[in-house]
N, C-alpha and C positions, 0 to 999 in steps of 0.2 A: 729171825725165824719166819719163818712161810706161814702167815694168818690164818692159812685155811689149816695149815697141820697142828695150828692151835686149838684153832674151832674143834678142830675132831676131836681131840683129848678131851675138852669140855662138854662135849657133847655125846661123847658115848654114855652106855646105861647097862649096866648100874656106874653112877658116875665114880671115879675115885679119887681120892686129892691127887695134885700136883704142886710140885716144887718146881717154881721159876727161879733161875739164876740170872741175875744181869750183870750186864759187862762193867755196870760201877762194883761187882761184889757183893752188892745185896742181893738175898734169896729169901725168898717168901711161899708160905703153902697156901694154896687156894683150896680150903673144905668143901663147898659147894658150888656148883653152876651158877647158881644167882647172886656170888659175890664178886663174876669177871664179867666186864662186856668188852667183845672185840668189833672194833671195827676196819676198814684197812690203815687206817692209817694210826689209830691210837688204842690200847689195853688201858683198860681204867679194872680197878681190884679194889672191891671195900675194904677196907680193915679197920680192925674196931678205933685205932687210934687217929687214920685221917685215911682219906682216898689216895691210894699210889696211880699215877698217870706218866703212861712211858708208850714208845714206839715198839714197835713190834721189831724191828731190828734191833733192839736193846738185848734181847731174851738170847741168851748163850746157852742155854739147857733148860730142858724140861724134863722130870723124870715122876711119874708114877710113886705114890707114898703109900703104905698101909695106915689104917686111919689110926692106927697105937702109936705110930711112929709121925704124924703129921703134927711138928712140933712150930714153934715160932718164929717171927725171923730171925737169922744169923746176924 
């Protein structure tokens, strides 16, 4: 995925979670802005059990969640 068309997702306002898929199969929701930082060459995502660190070409989907439905990883 294209960093900057990440950036946007995370940066619009009012912000709304997202679901990342990567191409190992895991998918993860991102609740807030403050728990992703992109930069080009690396996505780091807090999560409460450890830091996940992947390349931005790892990221197969990303789609928009309502925050009832912004449930845990798969």
């Amino acid at each position: 995925m294209e960093v900057e068309a990440l950036r946007q997702l995370v940066e619009q306002r009012p912000f709304r979670p997202i679901r990342i898929a990567l191409h190992s199969g895991e998918s993860f929701v991102v609740r807030h802005p403050e728990n992703i930082g992109i930069t080009p060459g690396m996505v780091l995502v807090d999560e409460p059990e450890a830091p996940l660190f992947f390349e931005p070409g790892m990221v197969v989907s990303v789609e928009l969640v309502r925050r009832d439905r912004a449930g845990r990883r798969k």
